[in-house]
C-alpha beads as a LAMMPS data file, in Angstrom:
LAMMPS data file: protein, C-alpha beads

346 atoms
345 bonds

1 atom types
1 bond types

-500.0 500.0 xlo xhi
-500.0 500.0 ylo yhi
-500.0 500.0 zlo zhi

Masses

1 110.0

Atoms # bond

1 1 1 94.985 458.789 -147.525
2 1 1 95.492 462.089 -149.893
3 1 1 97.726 461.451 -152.968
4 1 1 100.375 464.058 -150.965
5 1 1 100.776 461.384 -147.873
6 1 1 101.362 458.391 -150.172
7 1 1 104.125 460.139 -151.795
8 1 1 105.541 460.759 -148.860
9 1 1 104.968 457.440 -147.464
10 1 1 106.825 455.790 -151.059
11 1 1 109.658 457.863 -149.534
12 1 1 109.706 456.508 -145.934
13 1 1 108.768 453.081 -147.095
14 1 1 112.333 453.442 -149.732
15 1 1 114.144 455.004 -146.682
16 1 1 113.132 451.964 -144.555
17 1 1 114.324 449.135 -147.379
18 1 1 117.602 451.189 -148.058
19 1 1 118.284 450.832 -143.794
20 1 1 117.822 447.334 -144.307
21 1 1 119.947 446.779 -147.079
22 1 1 122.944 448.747 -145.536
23 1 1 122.381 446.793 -142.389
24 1 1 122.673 443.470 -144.185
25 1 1 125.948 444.272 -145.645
26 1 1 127.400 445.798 -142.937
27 1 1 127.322 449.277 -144.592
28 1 1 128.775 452.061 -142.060
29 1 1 129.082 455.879 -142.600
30 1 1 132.325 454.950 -145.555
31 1 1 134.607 457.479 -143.413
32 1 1 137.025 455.221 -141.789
33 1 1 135.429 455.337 -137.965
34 1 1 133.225 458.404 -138.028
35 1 1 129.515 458.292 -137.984
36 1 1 128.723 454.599 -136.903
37 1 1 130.536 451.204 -137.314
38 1 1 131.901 451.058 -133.806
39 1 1 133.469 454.161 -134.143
40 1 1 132.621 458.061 -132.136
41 1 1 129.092 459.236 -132.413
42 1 1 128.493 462.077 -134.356
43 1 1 126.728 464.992 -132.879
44 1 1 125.880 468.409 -134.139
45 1 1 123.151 470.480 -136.361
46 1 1 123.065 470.451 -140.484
47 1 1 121.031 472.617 -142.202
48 1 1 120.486 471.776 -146.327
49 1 1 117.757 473.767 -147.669
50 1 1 117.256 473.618 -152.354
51 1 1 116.184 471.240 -154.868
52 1 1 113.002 469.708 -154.112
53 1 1 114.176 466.964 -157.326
54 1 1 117.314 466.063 -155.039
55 1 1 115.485 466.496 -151.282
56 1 1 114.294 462.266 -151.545
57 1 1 118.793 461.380 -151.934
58 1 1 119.627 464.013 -149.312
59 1 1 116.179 462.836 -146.612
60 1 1 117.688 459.589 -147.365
61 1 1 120.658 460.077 -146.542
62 1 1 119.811 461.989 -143.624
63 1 1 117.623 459.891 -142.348
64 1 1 119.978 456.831 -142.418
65 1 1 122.768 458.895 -141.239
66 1 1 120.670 459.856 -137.908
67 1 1 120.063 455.828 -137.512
68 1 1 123.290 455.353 -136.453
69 1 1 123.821 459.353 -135.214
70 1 1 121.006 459.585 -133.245
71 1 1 122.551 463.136 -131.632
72 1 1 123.455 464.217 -135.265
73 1 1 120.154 466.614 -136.444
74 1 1 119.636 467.145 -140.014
75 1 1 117.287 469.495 -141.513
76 1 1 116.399 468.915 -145.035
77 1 1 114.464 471.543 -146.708
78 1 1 112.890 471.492 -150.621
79 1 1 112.325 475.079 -151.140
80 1 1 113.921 475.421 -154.676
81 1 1 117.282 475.343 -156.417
82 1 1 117.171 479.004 -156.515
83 1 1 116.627 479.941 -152.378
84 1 1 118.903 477.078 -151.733
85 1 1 121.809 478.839 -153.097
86 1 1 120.842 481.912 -152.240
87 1 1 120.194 480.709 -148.423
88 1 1 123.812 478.859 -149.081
89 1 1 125.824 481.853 -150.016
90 1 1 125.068 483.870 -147.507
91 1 1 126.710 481.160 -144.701
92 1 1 123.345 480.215 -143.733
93 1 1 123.057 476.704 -144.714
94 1 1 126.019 473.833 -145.020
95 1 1 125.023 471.815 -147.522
96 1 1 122.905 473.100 -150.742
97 1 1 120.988 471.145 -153.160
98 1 1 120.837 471.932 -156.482
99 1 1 118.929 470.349 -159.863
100 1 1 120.948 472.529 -162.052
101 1 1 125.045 473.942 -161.391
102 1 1 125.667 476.845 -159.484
103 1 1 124.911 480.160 -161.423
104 1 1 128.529 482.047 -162.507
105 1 1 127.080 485.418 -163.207
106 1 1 124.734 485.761 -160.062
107 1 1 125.206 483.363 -157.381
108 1 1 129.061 482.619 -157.232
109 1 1 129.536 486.227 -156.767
110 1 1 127.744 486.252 -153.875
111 1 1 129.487 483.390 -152.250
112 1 1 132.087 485.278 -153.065
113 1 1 131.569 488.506 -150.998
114 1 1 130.351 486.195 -148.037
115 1 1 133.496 484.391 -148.288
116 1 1 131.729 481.073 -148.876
117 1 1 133.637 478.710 -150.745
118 1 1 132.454 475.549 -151.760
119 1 1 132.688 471.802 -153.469
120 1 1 130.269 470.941 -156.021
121 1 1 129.549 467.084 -155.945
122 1 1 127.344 465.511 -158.899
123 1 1 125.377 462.495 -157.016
124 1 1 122.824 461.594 -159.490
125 1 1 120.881 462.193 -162.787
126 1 1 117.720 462.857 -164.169
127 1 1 115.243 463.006 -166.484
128 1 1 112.087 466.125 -166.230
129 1 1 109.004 463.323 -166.665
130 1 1 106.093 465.248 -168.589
131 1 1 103.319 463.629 -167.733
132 1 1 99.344 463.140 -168.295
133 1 1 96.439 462.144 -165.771
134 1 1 96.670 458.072 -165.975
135 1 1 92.703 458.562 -167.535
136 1 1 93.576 461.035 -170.907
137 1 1 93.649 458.641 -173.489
138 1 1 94.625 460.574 -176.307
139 1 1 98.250 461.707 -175.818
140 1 1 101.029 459.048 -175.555
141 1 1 103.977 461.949 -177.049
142 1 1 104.915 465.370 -177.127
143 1 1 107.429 466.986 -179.165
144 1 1 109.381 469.501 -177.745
145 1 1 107.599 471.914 -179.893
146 1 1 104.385 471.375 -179.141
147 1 1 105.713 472.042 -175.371
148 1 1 107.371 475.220 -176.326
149 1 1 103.467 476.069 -178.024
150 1 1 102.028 475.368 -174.526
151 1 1 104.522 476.878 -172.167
152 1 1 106.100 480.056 -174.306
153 1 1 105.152 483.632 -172.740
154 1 1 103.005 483.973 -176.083
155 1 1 100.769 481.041 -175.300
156 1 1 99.471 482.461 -171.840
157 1 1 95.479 482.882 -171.881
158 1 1 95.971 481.554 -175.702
159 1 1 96.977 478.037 -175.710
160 1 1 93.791 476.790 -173.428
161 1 1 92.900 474.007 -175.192
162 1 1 94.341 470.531 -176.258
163 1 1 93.153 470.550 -179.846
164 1 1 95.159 473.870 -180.186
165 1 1 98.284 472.090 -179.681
166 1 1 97.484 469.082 -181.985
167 1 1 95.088 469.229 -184.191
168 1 1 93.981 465.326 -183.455
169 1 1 93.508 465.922 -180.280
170 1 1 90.416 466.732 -178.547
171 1 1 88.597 469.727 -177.517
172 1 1 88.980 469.988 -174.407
173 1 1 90.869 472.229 -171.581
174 1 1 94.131 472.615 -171.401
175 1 1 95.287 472.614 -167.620
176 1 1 98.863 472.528 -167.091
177 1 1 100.776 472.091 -163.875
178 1 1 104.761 472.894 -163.215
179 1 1 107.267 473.902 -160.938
180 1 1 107.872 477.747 -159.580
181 1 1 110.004 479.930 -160.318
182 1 1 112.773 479.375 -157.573
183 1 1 113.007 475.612 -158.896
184 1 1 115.940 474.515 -160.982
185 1 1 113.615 472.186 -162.716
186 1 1 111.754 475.678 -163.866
187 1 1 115.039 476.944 -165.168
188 1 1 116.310 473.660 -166.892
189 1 1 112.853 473.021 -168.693
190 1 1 112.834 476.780 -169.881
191 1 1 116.052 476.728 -171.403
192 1 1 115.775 473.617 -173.177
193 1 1 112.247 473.756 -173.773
194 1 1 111.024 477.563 -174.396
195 1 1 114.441 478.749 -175.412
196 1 1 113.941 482.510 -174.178
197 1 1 115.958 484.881 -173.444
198 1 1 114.264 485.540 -169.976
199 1 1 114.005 481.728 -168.994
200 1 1 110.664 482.525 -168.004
201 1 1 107.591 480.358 -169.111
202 1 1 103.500 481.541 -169.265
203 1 1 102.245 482.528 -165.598
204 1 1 98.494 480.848 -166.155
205 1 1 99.445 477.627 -164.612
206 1 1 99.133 476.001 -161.500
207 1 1 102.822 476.370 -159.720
208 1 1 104.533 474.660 -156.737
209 1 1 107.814 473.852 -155.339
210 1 1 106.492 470.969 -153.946
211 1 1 106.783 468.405 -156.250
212 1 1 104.314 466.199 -154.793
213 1 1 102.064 469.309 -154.789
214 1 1 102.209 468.612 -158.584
215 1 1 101.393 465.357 -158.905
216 1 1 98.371 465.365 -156.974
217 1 1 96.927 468.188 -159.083
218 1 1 98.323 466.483 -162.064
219 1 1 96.544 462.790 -160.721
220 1 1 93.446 464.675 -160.072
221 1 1 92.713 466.635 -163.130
222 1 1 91.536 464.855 -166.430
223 1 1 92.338 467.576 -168.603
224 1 1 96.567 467.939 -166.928
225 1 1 100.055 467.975 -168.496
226 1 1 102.849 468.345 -165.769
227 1 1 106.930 468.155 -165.194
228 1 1 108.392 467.597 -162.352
229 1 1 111.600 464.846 -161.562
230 1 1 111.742 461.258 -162.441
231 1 1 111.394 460.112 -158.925
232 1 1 108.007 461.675 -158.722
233 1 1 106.793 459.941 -161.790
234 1 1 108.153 456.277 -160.808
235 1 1 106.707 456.603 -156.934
236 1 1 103.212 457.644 -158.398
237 1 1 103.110 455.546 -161.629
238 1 1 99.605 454.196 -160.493
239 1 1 98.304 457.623 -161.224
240 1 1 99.922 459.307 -164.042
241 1 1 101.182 458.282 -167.290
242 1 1 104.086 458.671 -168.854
243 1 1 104.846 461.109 -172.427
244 1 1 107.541 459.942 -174.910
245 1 1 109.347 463.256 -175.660
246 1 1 111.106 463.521 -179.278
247 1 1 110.170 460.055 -179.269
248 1 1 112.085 459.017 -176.131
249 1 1 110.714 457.934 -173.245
250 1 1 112.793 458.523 -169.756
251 1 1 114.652 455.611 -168.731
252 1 1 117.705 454.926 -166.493
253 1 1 119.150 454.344 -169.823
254 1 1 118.045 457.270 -171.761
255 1 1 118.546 459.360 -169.194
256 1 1 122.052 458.090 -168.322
257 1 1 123.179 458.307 -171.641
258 1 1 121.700 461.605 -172.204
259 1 1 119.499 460.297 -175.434
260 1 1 116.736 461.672 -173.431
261 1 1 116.031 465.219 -174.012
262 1 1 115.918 466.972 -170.708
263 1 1 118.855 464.568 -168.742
264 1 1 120.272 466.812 -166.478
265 1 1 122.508 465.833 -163.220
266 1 1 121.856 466.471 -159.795
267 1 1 124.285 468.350 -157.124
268 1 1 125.062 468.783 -153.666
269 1 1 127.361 471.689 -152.949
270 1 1 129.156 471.581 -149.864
271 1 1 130.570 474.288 -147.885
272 1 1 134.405 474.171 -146.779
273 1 1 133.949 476.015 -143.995
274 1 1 131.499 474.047 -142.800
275 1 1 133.385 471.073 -142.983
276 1 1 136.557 472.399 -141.116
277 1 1 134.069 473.543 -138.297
278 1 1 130.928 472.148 -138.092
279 1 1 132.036 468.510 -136.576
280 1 1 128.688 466.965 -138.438
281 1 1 129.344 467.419 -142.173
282 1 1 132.190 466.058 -142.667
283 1 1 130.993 462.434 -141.616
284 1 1 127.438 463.104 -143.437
285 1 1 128.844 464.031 -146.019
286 1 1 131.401 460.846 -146.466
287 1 1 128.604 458.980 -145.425
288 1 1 126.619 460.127 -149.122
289 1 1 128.914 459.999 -151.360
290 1 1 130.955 457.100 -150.396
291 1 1 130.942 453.915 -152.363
292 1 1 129.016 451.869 -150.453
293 1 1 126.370 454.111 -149.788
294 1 1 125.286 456.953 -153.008
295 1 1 124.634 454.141 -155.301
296 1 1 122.034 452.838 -152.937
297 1 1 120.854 456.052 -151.796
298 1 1 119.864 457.633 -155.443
299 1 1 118.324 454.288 -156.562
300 1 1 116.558 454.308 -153.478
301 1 1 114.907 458.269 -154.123
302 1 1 114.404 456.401 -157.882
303 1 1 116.949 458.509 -159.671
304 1 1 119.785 457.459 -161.968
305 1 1 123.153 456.243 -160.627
306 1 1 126.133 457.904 -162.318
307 1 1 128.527 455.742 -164.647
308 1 1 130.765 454.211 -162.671
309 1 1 133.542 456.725 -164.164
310 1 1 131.564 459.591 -163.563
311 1 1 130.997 458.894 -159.700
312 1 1 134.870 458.291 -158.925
313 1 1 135.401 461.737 -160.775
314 1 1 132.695 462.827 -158.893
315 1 1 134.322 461.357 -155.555
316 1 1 137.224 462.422 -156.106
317 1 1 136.320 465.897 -156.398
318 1 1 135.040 465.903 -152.938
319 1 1 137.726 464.028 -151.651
320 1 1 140.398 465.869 -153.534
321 1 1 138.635 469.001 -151.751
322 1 1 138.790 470.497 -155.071
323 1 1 137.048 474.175 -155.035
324 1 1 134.348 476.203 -157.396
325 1 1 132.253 474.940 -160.206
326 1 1 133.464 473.343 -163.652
327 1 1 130.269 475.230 -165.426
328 1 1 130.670 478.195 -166.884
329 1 1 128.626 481.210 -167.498
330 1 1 126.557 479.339 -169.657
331 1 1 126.155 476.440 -167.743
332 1 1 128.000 474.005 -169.810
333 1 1 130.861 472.045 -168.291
334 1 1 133.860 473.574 -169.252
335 1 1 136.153 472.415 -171.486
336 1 1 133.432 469.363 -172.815
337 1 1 130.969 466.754 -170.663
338 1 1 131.099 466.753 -166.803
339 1 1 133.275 464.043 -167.017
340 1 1 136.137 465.703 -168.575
341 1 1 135.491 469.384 -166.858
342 1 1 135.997 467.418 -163.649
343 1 1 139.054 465.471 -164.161
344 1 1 140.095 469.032 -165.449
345 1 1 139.349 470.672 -162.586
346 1 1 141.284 468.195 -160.182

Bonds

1 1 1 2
2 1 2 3
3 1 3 4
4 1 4 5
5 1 5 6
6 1 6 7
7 1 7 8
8 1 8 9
9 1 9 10
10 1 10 11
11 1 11 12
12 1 12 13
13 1 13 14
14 1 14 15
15 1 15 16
16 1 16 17
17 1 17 18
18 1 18 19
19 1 19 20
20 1 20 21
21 1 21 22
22 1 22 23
23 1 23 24
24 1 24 25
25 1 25 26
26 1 26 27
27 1 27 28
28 1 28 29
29 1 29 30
30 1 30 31
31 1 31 32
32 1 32 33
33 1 33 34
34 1 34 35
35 1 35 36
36 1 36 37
37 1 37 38
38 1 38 39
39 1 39 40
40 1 40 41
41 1 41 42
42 1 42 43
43 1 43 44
44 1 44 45
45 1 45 46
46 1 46 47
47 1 47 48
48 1 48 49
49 1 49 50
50 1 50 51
51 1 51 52
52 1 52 53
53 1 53 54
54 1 54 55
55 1 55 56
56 1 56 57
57 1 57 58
58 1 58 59
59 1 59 60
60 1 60 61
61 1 61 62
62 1 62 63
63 1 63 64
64 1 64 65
65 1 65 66
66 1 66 67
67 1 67 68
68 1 68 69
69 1 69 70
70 1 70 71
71 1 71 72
72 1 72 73
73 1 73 74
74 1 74 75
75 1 75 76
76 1 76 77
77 1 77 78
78 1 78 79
79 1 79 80
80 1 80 81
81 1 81 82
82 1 82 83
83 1 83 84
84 1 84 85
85 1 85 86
86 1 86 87
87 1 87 88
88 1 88 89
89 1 89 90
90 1 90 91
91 1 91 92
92 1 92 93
93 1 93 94
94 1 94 95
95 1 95 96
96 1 96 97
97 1 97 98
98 1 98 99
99 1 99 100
100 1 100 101
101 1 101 102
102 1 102 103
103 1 103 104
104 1 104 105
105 1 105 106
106 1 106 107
107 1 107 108
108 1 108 109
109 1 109 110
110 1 110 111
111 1 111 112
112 1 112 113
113 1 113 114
114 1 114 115
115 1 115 116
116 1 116 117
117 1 117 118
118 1 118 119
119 1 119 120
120 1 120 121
121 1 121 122
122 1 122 123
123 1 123 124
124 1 124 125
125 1 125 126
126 1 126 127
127 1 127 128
128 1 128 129
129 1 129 130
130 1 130 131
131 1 131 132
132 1 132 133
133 1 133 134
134 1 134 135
135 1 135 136
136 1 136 137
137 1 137 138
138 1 138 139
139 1 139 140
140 1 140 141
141 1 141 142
142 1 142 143
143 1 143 144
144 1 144 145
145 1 145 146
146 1 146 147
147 1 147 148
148 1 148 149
149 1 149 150
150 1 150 151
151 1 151 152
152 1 152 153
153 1 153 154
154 1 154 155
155 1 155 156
156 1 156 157
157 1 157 158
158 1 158 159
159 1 159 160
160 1 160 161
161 1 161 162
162 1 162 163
163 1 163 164
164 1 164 165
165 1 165 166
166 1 166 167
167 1 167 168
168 1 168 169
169 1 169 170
170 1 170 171
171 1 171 172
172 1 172 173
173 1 173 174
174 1 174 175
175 1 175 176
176 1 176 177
177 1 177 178
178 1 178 179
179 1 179 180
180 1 180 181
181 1 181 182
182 1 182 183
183 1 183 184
184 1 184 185
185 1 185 186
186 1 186 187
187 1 187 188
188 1 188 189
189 1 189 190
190 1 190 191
191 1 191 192
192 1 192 193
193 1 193 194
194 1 194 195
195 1 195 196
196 1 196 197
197 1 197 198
198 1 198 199
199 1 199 200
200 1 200 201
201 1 201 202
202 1 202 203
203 1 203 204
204 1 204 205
205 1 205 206
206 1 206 207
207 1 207 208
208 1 208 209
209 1 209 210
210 1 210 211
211 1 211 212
212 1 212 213
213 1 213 214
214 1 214 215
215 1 215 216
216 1 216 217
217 1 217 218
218 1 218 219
219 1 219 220
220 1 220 221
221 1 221 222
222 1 222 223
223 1 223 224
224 1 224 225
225 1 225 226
226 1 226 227
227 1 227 228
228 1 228 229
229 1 229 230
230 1 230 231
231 1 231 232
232 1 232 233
233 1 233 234
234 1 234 235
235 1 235 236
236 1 236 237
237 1 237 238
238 1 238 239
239 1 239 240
240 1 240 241
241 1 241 242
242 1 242 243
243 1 243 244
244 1 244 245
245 1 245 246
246 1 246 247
247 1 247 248
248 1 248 249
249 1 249 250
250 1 250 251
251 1 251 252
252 1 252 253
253 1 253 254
254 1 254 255
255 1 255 256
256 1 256 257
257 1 257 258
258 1 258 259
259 1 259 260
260 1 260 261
261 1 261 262
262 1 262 263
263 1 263 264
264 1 264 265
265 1 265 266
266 1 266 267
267 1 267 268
268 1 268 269
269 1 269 270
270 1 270 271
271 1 271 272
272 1 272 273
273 1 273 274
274 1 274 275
275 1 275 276
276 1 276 277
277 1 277 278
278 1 278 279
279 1 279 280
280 1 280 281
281 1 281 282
282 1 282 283
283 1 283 284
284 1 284 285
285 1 285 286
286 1 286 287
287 1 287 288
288 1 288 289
289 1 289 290
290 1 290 291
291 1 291 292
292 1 292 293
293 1 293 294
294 1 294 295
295 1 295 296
296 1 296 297
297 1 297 298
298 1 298 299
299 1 299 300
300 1 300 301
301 1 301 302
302 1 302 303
303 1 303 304
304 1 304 305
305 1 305 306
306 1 306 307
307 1 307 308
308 1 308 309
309 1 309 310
310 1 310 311
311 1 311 312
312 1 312 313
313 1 313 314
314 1 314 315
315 1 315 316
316 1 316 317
317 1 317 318
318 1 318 319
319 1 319 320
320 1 320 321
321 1 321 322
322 1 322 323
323 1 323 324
324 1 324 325
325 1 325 326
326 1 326 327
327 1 327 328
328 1 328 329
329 1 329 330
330 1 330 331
331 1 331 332
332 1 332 333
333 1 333 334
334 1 334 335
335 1 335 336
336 1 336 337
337 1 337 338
338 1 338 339
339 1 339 340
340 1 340 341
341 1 341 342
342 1 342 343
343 1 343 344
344 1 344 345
345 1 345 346
C-alpha cells in the first residue's frame, strides 16, 4: 500500500470510530429534528472546496452527516485556502474552508461585489508540524531562524545543504518539502516564519496542496524537512519525526495555549444565502458545530478542540447569524484574541 493510501485509510478508519461513537450515545444531527434522529431526511447538493489542513473535520463531518442523509451529497474539496475563497466569493461554493481568516484587503471585497455574505465559524486549532524523515538522526530542533535561513527568497539555489544551516550538522543535501502557494498553511508559515513583505518563500522546493502528497515525499527522502498540519504528522507518526521549534514541541497543549509558535485556528465560512436556500446546509452545518458533535469531529481529524469558552463564542456566532470577519486587515482579531473579537462582534 503507497504511503498516500494509508493516509487516507487513517482518515476512513477515524471516520468509521467517530460513527461509532456518535451511534453509542445517541448523537443526532444537534438541530432539533433535521438531519437524522427520527426526524425529515435531508436531501440536496453541498459543495465546500479550501483548506486541505481543515478537509479531514469537514470529510468527517460529511461523511457522518450522509450516514444518516443518505440523499444529502457533499463534495469536499482540498484545493487550498486561497481557491477556496476565491471559488466561495464568487457564489460558487456554500461552505469554504479556510487555515487562516478571510483576507480584508482582497477577498472580502470580492464577496462583496458578488453579494456573498457570510459567517465565519472557528472549529479547531493547530499547530504547522516541521518535520524530518523518521531515519535523520541528527536534527531533533529548529529555531525559527534557522527556518527563515532555509526558506527566505535569498536562500533559493544557496541554502542546499544541512551543514549550511547548522554548522553541527552534516554534509549532506538539503531537500525540503512544503505546501503551494494557494495554501493558507503557505501564507501562515511565511508570515511568521520568513517575515517578508511578499509572503512568498524560495521556489526550489518540492510543492503540493496535497498534504499527504508531502508526507510521502517527506517519509521517503533521507535528506527532507517538511510543514504541513498537525493531523498529518500524528496519522503518519510511524514515518516522520517530529522538530521542537523555539524549543516547543506541538502539543494539544502548546498548541491550545498558543505557547507553540505557529498555533493558528481553523475556519469554516458559511454562506447566508446558502443557508436561507439551499435546504442542505443549514442541517450540515448544525450538525458540525453543535455540541455533541465538533468536539468529536476535530479530535477525530487529530486537531485541537477549542477551549470550552472559545467554542460557545464560536457557536454562538453561527447561531447568532452574526455577519463578516472579526480580523482585520492585518489579520489579527480585532480589538485583542479571537475570543474577545468575537464576543465583540455579537
Amino acid at each position: 500500500m503507497s504511503r498516500i493510501a494509508h493516509s487516507r485509510l487513517l482518515t476512513v478508519v477515524s471516520v468509521l470510530a467517530l460513527a461509532f461513537i456518535l451511534a453509542a450515545c445517541g448523537s443526532s444531527s444537534g438541530g432539533g429534528d433535521q438531519g437524522g434522529g427520527g426526524g425529515e431526511q435531508v436531501s440536496g447538493e453541498i459543495v465546500i472546496e479550501g483548506s486541505s489542513t481543515v478537509q479531514p473535520i469537514t470529510q468527517a463531518a460529511a461523511e457522518l452527516f450522509a450516514e444518516e442523509n443518505p440523499e444529502a451529497r457533499i463534495e469536499v474539496g482540498g484545493a487550498g485556502t486561497s481557491d477556496g475563497f476565491e471559488a466561495f466569493c464568487q457564489g460558487d461554493t456554500q461552505i469554504s474552508d479556510a487555515s487562516r481568516p478571510i483576507d480584508v484587503a482582497e477577498e472580502v471585497p470580492v464577496c462583496e461585489e458578488n453579494g456573498v455574505e457570510f459567517i465565519e465559524i472557528p472549529v479547531a486549532f493547530d499547530g504547522i508540524s516541521v518535520v524530518v524523515n523518521k531515519q535523520n538522526d541528527w536534527a531533533t530542533d529548529v529555531t525559527s531562524e534557522e527556518l527563515k535561513t532555509m526558506w527566505e527568497p535569498a536562500a533559493e539555489g544557496k541554502i542546499t545543504r544541512w551543514s549550511q544551516v547548522r554548522s553541527d550538522w552534516p554534509d549532506r543535501e538539503l531537500s525540503l518539502y512544503g505546501p503551494g502557494t494557494e495554501s493558507g498553511t503557505y501564507e501562515f508559515f511565511n508570515e511568521f516564519i520568513v517575515g517578508n513583505e511578499e509572503e512568498v518563500n524560495r521556489s526550489d522546493y518540492e510543492a503540493s496542496e496535497d498534504d499527504n502528497v508531502l508526507v510521502q515525499g517527506v517519509s521517503g527522502d533521507e535528506n527532507a524537512l517538511g510543514y504541513f498540519g498537525y493531523s498529518y504528522y500524528v496519522n503518519n507518526r510511524d514515518t516522520l519525526k517530529l522538530l521542537s521549534l523555539d524549543g516547543v514541541k506541538p502539543t494539544e497543549d502548546s498548541i491550545r495555549s498558543g505557547e507553540y509558535l505557529l498555533s493558528r485556528p481553523l475556519f469554516i465560512y458559511v454562506s447566508t444565502d446558502a443557508l436561507k436556500n439551499n435546504k442542505a446546509v443549514e442541517p450540515f452545518v448544525d450538525f458540525y458545530v453543535s455540541e455533541q458533535n465538533l468536539d468529536r469531529l476535530v479530535e477525530a481529524a487529530k486537531y485541537v478542540t477549542l477551549t470550552s469558552s472559545l467554542e460557545q463564542e464560536s457557536r454562538a456566532q453561527y447561531e447568532d447569524r452574526t455577519t463578516g470577519t472579526v480580523f482585520n486587515a492585518e489579520g489579527e482579531p480585532k480589538g485583542g484574541d479571537l475570543e474577545a473579537a468575537l464576543k465583540q462582534a455579537q
